[in-house]
N, CA, C and O atoms as CSV, one atom per row, in Angstrom:
chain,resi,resn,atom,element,x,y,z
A,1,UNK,N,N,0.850,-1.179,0.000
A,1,UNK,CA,C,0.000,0.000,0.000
A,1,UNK,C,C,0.897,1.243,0.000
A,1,UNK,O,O,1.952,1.366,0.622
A,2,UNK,N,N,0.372,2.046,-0.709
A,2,UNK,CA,C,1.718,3.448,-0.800
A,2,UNK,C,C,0.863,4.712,-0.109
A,2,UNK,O,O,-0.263,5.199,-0.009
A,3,UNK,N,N,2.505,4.898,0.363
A,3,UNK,CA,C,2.225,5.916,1.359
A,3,UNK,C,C,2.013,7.264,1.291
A,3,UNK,O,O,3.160,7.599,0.997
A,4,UNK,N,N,1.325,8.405,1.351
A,4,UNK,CA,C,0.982,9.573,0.541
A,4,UNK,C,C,1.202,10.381,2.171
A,4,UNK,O,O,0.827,9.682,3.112
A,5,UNK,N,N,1.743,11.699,2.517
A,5,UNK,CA,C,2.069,12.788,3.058
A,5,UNK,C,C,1.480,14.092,2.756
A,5,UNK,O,O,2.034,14.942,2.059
A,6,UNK,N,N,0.145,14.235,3.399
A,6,UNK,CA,C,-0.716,15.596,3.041
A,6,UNK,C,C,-0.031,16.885,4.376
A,6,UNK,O,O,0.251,16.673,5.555
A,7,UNK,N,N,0.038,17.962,3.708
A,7,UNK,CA,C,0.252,18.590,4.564
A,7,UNK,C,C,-0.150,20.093,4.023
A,7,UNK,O,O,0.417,20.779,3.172
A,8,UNK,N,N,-1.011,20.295,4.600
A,8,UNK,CA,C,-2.015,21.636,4.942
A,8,UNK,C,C,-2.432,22.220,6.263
A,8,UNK,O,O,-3.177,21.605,7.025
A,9,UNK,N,N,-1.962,23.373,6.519
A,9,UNK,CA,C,-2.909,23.855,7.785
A,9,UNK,C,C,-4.339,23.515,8.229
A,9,UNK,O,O,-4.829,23.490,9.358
A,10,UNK,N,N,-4.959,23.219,6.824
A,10,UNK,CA,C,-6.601,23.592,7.168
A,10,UNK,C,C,-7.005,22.627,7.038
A,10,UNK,O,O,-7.082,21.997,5.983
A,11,UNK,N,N,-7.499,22.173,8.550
A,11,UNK,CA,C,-7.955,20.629,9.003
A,11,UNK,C,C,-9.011,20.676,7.804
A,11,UNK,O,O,-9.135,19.597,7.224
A,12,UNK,N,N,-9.784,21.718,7.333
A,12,UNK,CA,C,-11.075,20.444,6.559
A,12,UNK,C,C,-10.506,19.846,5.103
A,12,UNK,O,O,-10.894,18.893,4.428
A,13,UNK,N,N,-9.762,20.505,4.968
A,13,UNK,CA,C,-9.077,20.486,3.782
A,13,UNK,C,C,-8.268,19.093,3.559
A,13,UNK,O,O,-8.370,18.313,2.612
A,14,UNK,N,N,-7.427,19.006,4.719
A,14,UNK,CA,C,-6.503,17.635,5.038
A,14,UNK,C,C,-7.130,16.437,5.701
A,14,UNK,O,O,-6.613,15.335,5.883
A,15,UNK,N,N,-8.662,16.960,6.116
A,15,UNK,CA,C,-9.923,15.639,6.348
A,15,UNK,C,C,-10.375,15.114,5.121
A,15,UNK,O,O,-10.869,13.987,5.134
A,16,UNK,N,N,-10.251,16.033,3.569
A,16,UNK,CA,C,-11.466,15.841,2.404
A,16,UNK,C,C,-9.846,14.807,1.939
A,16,UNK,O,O,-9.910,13.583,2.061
A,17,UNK,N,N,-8.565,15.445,1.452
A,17,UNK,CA,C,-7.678,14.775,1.156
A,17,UNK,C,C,-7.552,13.162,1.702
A,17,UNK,O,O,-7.342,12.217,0.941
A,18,UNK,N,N,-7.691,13.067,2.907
A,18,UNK,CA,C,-7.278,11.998,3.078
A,18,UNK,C,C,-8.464,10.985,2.992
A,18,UNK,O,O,-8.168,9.877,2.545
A,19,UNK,N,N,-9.919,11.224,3.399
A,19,UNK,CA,C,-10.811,10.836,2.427
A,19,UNK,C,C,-10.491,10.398,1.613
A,19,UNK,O,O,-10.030,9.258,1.676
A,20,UNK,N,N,-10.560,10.959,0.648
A,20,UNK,CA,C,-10.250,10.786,-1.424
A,20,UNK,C,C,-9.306,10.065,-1.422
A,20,UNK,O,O,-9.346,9.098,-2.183
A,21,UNK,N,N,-8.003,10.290,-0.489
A,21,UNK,CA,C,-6.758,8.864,-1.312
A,21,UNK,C,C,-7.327,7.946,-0.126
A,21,UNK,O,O,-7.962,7.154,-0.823
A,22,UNK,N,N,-7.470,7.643,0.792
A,22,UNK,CA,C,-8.008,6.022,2.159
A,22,UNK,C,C,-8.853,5.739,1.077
A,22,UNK,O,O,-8.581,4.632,0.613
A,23,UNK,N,N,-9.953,6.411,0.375
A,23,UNK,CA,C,-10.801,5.203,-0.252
A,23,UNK,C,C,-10.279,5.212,-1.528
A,23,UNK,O,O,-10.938,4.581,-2.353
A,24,UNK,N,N,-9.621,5.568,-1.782
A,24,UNK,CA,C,-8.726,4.623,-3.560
A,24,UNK,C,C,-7.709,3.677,-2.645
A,24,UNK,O,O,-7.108,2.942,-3.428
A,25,UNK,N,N,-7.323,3.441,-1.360
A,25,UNK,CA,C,-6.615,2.861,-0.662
A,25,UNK,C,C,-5.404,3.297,-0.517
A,25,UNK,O,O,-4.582,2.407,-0.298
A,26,UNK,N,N,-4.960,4.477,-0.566
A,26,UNK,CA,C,-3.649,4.644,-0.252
A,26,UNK,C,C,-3.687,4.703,1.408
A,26,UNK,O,O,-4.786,4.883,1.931
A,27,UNK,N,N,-2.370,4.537,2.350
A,27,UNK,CA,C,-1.906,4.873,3.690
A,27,UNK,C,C,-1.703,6.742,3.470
A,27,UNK,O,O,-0.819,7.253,2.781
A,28,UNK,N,N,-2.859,7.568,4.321
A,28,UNK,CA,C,-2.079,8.218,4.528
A,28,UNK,C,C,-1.644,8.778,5.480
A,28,UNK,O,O,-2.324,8.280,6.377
A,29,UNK,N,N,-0.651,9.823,6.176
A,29,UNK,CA,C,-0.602,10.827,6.619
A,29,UNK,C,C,-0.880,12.086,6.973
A,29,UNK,O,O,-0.145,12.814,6.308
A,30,UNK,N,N,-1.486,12.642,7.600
A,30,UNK,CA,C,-1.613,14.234,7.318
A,30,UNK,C,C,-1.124,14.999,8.320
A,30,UNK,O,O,-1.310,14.329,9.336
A,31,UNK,N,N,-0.410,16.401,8.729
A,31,UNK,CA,C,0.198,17.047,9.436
A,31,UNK,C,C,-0.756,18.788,9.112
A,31,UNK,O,O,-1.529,19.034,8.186
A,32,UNK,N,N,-0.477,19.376,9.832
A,32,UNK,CA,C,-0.847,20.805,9.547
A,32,UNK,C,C,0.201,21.623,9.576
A,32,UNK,O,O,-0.051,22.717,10.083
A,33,UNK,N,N,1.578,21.424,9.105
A,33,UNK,CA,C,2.434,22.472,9.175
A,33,UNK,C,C,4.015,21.950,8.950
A,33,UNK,O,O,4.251,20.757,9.142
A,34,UNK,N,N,4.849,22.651,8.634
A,34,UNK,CA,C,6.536,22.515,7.492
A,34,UNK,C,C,6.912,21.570,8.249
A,34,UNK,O,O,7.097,20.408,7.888
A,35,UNK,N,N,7.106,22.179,9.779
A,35,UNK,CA,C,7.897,21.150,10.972
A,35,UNK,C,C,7.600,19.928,10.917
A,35,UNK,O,O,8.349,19.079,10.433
A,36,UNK,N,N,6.452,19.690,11.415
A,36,UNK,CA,C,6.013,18.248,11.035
A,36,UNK,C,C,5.800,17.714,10.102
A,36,UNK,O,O,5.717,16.505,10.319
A,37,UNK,N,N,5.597,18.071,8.697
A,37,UNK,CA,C,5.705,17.438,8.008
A,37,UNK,C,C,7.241,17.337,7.676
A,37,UNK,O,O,7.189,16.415,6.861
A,38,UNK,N,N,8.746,17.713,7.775
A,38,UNK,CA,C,10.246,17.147,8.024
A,38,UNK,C,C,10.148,16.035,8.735
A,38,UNK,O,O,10.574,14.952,8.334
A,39,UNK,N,N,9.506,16.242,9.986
A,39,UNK,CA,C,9.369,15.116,10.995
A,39,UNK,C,C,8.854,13.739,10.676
A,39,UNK,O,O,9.749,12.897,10.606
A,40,UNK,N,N,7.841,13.378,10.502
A,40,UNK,CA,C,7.114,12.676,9.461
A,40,UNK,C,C,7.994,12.095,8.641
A,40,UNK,O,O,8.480,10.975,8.800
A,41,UNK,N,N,8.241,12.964,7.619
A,41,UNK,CA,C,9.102,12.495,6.236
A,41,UNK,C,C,10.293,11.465,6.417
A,41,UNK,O,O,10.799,10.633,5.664
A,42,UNK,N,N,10.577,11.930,7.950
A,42,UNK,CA,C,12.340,11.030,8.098
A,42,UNK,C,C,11.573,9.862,8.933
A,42,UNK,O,O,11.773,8.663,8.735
A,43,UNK,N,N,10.541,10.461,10.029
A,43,UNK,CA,C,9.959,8.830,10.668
A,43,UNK,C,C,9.673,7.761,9.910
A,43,UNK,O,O,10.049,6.635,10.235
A,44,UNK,N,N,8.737,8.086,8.447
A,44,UNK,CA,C,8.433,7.237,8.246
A,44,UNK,C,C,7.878,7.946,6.358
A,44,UNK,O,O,6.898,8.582,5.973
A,45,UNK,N,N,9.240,7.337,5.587
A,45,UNK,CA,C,9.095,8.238,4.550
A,45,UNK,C,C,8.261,7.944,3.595
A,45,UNK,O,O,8.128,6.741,3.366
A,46,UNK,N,N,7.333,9.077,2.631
A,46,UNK,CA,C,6.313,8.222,1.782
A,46,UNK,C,C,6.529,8.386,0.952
A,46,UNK,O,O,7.525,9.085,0.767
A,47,UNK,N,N,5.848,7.928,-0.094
A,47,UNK,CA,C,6.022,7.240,-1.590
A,47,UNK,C,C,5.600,8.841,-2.439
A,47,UNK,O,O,5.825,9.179,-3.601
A,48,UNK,N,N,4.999,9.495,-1.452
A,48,UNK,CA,C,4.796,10.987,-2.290
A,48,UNK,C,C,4.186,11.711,-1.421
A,48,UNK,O,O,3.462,11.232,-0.547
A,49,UNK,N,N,4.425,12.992,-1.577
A,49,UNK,CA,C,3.776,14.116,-0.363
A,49,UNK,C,C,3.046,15.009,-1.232
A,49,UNK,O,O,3.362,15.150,-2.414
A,50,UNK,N,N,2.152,15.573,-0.730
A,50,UNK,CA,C,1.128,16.574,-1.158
A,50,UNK,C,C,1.086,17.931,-0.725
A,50,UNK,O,O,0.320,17.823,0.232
A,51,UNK,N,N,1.380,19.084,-0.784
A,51,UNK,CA,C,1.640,20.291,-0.085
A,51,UNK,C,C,1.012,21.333,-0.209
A,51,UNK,O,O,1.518,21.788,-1.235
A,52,UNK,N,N,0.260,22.044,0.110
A,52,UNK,CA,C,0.261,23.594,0.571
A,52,UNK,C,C,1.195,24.381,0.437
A,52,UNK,O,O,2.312,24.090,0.865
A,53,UNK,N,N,0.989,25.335,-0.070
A,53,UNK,CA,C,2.474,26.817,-0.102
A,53,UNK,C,C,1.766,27.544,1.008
A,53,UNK,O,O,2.646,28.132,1.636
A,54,UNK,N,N,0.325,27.833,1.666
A,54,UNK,CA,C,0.797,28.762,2.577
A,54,UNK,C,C,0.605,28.459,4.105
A,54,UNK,O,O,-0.557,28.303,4.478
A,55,UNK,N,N,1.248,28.394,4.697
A,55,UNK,CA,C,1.318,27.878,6.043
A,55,UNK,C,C,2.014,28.760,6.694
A,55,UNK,O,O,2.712,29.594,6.118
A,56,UNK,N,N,1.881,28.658,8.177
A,56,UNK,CA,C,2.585,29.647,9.293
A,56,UNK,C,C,3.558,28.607,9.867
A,56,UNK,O,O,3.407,27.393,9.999
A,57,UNK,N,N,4.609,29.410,10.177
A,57,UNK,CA,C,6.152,28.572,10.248
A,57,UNK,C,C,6.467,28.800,9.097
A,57,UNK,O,O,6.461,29.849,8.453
A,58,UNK,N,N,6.917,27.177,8.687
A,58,UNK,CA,C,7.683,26.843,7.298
A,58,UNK,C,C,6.679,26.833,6.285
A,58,UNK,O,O,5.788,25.986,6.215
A,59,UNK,N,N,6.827,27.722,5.556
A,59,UNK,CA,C,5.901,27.541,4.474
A,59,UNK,C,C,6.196,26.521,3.235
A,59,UNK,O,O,7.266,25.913,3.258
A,60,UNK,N,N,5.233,26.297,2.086
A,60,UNK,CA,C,5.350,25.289,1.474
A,60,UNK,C,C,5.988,24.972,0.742
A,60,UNK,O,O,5.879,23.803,0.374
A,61,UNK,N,N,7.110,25.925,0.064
A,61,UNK,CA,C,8.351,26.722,-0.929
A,61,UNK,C,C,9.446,25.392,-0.258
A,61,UNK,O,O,9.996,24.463,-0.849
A,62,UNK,N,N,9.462,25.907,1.650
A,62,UNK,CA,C,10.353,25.640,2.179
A,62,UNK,C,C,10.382,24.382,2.659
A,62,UNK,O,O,11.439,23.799,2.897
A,63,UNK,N,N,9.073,23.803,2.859
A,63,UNK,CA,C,8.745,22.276,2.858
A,63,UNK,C,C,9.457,21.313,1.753
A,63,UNK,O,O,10.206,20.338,1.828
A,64,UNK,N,N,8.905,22.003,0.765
A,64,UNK,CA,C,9.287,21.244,-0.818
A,64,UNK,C,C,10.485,21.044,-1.135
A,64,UNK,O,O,10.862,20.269,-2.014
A,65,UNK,N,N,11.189,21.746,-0.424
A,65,UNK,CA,C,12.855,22.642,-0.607
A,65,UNK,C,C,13.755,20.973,0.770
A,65,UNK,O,O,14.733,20.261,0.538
A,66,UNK,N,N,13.105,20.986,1.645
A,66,UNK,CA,C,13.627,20.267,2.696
A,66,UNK,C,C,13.358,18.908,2.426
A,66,UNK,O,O,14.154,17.985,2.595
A,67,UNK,N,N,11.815,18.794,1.855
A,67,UNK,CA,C,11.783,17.436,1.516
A,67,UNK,C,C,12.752,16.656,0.509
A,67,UNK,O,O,13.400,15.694,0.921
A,68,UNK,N,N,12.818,16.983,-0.493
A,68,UNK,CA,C,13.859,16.903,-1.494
A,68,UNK,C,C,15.713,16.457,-1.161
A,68,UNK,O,O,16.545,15.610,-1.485
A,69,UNK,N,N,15.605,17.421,-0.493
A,69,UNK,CA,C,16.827,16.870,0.345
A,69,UNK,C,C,17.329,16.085,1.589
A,69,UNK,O,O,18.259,16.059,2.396
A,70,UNK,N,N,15.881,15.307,1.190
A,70,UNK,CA,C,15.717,14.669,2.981
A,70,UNK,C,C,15.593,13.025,2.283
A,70,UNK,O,O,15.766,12.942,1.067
A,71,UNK,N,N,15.429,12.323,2.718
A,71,UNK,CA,C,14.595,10.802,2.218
A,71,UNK,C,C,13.685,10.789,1.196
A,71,UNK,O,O,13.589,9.794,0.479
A,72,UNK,N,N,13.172,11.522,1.072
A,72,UNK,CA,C,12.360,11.820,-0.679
A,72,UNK,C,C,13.016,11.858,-1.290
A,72,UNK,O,O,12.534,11.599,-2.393
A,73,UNK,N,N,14.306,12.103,-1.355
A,73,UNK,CA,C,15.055,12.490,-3.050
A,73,UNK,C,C,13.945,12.423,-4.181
A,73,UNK,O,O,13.504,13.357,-4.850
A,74,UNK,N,N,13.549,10.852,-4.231
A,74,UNK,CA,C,13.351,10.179,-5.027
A,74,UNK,C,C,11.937,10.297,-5.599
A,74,UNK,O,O,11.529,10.119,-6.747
A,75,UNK,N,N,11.274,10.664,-4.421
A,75,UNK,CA,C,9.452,10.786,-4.268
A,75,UNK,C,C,8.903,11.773,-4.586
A,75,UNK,O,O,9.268,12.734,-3.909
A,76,UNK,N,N,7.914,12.075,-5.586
A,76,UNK,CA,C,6.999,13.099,-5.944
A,76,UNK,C,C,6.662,14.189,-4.702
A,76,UNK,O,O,6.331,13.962,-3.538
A,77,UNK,N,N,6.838,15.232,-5.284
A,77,UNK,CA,C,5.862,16.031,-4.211
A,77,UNK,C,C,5.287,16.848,-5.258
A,77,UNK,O,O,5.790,17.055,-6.363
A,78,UNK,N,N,4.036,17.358,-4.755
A,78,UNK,CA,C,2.513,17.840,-5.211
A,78,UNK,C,C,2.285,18.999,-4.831
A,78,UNK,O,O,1.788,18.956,-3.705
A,79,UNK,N,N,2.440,20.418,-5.348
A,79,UNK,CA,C,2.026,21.327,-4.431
A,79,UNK,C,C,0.341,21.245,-4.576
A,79,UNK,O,O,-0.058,20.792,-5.649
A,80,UNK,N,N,-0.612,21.621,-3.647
A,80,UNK,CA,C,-2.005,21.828,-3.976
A,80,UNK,C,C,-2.576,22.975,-3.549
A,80,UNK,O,O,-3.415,22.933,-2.649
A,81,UNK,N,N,-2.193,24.191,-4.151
A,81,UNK,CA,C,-2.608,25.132,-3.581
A,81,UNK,C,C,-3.538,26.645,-4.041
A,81,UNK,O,O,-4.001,26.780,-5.173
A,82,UNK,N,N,-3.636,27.321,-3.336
A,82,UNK,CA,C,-5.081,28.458,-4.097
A,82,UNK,C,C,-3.974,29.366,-4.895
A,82,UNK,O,O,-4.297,29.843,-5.983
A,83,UNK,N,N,-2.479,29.639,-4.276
A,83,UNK,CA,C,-2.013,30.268,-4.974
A,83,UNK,C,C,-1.394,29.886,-6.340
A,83,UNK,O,O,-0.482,29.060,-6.340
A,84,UNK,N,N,-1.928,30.558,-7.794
A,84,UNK,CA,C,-2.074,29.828,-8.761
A,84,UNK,C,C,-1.562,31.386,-9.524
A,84,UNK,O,O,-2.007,31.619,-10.648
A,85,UNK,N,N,-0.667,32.363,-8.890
A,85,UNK,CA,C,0.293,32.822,-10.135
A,85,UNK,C,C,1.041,31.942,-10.924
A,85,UNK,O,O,1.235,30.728,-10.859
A,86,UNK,N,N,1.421,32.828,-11.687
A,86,UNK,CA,C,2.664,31.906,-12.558
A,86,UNK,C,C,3.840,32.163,-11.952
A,86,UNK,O,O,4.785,31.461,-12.313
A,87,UNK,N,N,4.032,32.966,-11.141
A,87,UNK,CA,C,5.424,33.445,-10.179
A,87,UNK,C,C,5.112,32.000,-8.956
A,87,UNK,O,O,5.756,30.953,-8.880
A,88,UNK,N,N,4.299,32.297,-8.392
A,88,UNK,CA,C,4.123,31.101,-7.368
A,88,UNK,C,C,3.662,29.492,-8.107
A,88,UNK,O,O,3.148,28.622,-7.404
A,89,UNK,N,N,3.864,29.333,-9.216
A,89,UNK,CA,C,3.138,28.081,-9.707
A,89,UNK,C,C,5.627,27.881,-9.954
A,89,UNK,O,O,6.441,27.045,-9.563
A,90,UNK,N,N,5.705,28.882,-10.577
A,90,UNK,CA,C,7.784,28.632,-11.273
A,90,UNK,C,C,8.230,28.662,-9.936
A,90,UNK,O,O,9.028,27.755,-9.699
A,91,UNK,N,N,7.992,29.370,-9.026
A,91,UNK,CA,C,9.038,29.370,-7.105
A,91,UNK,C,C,8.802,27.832,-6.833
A,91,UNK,O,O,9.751,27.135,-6.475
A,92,UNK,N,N,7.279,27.194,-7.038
A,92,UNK,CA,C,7.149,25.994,-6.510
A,92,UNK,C,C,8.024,24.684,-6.934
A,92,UNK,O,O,8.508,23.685,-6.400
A,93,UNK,N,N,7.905,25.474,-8.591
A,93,UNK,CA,C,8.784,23.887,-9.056
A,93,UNK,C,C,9.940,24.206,-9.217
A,93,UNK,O,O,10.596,23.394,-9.870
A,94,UNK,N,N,10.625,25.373,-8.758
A,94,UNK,CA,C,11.902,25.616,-8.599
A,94,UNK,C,C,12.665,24.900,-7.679
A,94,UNK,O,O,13.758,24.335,-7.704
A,95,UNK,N,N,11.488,25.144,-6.584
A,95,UNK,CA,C,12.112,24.691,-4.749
A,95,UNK,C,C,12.176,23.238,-4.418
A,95,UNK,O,O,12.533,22.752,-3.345
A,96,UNK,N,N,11.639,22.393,-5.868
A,96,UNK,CA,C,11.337,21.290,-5.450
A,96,UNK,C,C,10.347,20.385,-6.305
A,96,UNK,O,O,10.623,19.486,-7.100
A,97,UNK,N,N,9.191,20.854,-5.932
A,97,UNK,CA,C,7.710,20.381,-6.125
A,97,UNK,C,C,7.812,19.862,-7.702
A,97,UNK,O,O,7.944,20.734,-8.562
A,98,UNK,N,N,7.768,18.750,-8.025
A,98,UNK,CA,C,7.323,18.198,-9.083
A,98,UNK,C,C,6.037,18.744,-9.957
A,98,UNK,O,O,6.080,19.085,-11.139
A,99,UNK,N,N,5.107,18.747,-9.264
A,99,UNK,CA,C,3.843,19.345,-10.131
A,99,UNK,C,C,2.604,20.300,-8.694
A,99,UNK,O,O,2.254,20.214,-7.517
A,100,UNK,N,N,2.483,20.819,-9.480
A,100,UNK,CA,C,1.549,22.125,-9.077
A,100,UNK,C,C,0.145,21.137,-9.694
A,100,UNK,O,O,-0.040,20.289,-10.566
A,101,UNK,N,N,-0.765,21.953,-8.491
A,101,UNK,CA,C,-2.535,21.720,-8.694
A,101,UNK,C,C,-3.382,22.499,-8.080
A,101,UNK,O,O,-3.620,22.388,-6.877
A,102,UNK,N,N,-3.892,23.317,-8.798
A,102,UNK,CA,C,-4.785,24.435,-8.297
A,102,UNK,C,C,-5.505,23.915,-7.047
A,102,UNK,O,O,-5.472,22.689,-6.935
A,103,UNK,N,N,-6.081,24.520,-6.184
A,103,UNK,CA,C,-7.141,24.411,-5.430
A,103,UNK,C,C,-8.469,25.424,-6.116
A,103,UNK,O,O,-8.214,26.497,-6.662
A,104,UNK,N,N,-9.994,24.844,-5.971
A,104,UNK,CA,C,-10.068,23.520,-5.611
A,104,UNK,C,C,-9.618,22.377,-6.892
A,104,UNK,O,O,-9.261,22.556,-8.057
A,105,UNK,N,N,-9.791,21.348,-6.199
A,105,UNK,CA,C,-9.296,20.425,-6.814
A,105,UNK,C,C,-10.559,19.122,-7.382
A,105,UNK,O,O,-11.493,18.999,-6.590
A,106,UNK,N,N,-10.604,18.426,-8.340
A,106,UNK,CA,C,-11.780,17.595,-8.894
A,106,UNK,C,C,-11.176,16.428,-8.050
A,106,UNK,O,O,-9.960,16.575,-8.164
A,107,UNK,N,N,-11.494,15.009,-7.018
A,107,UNK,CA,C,-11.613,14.206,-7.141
A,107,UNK,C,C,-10.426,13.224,-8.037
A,107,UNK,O,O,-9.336,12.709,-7.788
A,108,UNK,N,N,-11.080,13.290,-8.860
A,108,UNK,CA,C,-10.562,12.650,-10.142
A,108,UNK,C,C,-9.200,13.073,-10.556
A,108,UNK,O,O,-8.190,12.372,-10.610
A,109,UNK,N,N,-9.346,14.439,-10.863
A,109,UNK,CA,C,-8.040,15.205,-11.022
A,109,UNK,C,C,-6.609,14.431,-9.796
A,109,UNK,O,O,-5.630,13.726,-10.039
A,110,UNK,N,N,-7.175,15.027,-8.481
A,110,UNK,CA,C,-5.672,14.729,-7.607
A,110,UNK,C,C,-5.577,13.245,-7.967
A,110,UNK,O,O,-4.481,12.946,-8.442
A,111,UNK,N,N,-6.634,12.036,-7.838
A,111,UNK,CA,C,-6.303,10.763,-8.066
A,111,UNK,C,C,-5.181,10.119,-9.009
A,111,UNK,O,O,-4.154,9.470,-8.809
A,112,UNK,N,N,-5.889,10.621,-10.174
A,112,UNK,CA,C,-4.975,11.082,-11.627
A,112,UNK,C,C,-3.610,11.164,-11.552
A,112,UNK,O,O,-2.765,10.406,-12.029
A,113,UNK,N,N,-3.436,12.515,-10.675
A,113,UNK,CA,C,-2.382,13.140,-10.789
A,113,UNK,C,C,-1.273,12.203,-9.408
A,113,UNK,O,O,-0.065,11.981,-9.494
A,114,UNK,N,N,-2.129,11.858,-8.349
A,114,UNK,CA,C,-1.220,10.712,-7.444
A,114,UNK,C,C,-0.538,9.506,-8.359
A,114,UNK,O,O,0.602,9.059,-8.489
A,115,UNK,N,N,-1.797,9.229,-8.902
A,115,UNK,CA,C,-1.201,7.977,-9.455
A,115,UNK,C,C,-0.393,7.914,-10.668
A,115,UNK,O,O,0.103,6.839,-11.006
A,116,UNK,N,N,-0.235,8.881,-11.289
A,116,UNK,CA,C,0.610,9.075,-12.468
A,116,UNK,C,C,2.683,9.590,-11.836
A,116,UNK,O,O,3.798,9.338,-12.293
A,117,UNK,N,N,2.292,10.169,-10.939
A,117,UNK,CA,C,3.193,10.930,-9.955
A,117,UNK,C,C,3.800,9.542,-9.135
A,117,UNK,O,O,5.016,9.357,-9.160
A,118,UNK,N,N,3.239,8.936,-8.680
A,118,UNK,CA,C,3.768,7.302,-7.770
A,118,UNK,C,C,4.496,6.620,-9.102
A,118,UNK,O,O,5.683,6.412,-8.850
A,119,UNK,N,N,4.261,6.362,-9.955
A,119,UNK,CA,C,4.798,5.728,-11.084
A,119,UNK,C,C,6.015,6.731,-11.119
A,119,UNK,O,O,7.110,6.463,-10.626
A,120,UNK,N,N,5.783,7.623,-11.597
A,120,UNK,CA,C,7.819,8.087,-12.022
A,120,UNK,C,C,8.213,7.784,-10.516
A,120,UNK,O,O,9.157,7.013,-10.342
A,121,UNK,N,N,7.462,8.416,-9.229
A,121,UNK,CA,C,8.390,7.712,-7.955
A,121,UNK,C,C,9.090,6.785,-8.381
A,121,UNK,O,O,10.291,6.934,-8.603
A,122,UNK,N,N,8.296,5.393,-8.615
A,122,UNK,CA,C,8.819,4.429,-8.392
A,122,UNK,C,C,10.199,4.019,-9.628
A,122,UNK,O,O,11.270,3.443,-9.435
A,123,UNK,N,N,9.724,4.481,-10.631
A,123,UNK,CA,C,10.940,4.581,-11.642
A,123,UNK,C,C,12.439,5.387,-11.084
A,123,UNK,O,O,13.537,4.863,-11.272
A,124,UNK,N,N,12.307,6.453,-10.523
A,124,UNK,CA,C,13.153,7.109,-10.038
A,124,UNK,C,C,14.258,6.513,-8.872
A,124,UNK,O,O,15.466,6.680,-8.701
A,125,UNK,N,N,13.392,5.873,-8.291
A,125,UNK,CA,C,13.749,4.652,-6.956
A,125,UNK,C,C,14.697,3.621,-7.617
A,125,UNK,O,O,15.877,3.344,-7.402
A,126,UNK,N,N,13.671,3.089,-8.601
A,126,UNK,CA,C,14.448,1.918,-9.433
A,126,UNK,C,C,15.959,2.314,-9.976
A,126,UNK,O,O,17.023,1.696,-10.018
A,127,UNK,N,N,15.570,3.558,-10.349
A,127,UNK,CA,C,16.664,4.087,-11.227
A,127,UNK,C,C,17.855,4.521,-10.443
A,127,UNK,O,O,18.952,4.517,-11.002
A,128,UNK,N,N,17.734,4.920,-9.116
A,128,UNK,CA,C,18.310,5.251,-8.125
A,128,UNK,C,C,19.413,4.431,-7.956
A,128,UNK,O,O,20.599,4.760,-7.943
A,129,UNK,N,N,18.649,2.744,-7.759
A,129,UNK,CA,C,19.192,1.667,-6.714
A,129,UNK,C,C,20.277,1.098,-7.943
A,129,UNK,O,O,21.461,0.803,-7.778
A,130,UNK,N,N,19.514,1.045,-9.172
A,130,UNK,CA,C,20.656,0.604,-10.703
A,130,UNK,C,C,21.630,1.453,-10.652
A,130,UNK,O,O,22.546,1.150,-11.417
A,131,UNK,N,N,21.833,2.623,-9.910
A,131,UNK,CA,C,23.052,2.998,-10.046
A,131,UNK,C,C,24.156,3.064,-8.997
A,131,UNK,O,O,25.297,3.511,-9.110
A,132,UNK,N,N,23.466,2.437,-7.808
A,132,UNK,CA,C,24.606,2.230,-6.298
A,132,UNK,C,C,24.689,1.250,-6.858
A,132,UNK,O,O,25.415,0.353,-6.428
């Protein structure tokens, strides 16, 4: 079962998320904020994280930025957020973040986009280990 890492401040938000991936069956996680979601990531690392850019503390730039260089190397991260410039859509996938997704979001859409996103994970992993 693969492991998915939501992390948003806004409990209803990170209640509807984890909804939507538990019943396609993924394990997930959810945190409300940068710190804990670092924390998290090294306890017990997942197959892909889902993020927010705006949060108090570490915001989601800086999440994306830490995850990457933490035990994810390898693992998708997702920003999902309302901020949908094109300045904040290029900072996101600068810092990190594999793919950007507006809020709100269809159902279908994040599913889509998990499960297309877990596949290069897992290629990336593969591709990783063929080269130690």
């Amino acid at each position: 079962m693969k492991h998915i890492l939501v992390v948003d401040d806004e409990a209803p938000i990170r209640l509807l998320l984890e909804k939507i991936l538990q019943s396609a069956g993924y394990r997930v996680t959810s945190v409300a904020d940068g710190r804990a979601a670092i924390t998290a990531a090294r306890e017990n690392p997942p197959d892909l994280a889902i993020c927010d850019l705006s949060m108090p503390g570490i915001d989601g730039f800086s999440v994306c930025s830490m995850l990457k260089r933490s035990t994810m190397s390898n693992a998708p991260v997702l920003v999902l957020s309302g901020r949908v410039t094109e300045k904040d859509v290029q900072a996101a996938l600068k810092t990190g973040a594999d793919a950007f997704i507006p809020k709100p979001v269809e159902r279908e859409k994040l599913l889509a986009a998990v499960a297309e996103w877990l596949v290069v994970g897992e290629k990336r992993a593969a591709e990783g280990n063929a080269a130690s």
